[in-house]
Every structure is written in structure tokens, then in C-alpha cells.
C-alpha positions as CSV (number, residue, x, y, z in Angstrom):
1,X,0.0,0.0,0.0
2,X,1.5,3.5,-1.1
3,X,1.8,6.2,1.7
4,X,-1.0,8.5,0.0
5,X,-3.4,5.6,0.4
6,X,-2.6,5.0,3.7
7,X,-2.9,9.2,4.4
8,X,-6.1,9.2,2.5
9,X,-7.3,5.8,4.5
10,X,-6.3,7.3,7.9
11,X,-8.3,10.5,7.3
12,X,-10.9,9.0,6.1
13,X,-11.3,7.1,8.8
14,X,-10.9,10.4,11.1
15,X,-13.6,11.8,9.6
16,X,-16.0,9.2,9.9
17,X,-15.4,9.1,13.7
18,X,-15.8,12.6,13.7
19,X,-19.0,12.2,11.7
20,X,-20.4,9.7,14.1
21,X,-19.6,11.3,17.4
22,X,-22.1,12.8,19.3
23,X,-22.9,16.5,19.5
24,X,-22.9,18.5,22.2
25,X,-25.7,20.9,23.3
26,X,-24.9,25.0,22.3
27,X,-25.6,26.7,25.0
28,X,-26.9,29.8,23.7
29,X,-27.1,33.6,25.5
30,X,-29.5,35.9,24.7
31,X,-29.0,39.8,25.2
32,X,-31.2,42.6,26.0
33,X,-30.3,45.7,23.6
34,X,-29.7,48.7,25.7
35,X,-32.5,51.2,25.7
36,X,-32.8,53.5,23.1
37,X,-32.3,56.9,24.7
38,X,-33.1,60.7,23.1
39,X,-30.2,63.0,22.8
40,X,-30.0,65.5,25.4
41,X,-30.4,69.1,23.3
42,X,-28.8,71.9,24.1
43,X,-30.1,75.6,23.2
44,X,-26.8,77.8,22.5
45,X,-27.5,79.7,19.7
């Protein structure tokens, strides 16, 4: 067997092991966006 087949036969394998393993949950954060506030005004001129 050449070395590129074994390479190729060795990742293959790799990825079916990654393919088959099981996933774990996301754990996912929700964010409040900060309130929208007006822009204080000043009179100068």
C-alpha cells in the first residue's frame, strides 16, 4: 500500500469518527439591547 493511500485511508477514517460522534448541546445567551435613549439638546444659539 503507497503512503498516499494510507494518508487518504487514515483521514478517512478520522472523519468518519468525527461524523459519528455525538454533538454537544450549544448553549446559547440571549442579550437585551440597551435602551434606546433621546439625545439631550442643548439651546446655545
Amino acid at each position: 500500500m503507497s503512503s498516499t493511500a494510507k494518508i487518504c485511508a487514515a483521514l478517512s477514517a478520522v472523519a468518519f469518527i468525527a461524523a459519528c460522534a455525538p454533538r454537544q448541546q450549544e448553549e446559547v445567551v440571549y442579550v437585551d439591547p440597551a435602551p434606546v435613549a433621546a439625545e439631550p439638546t442643548y439651546n446655545k444659539y
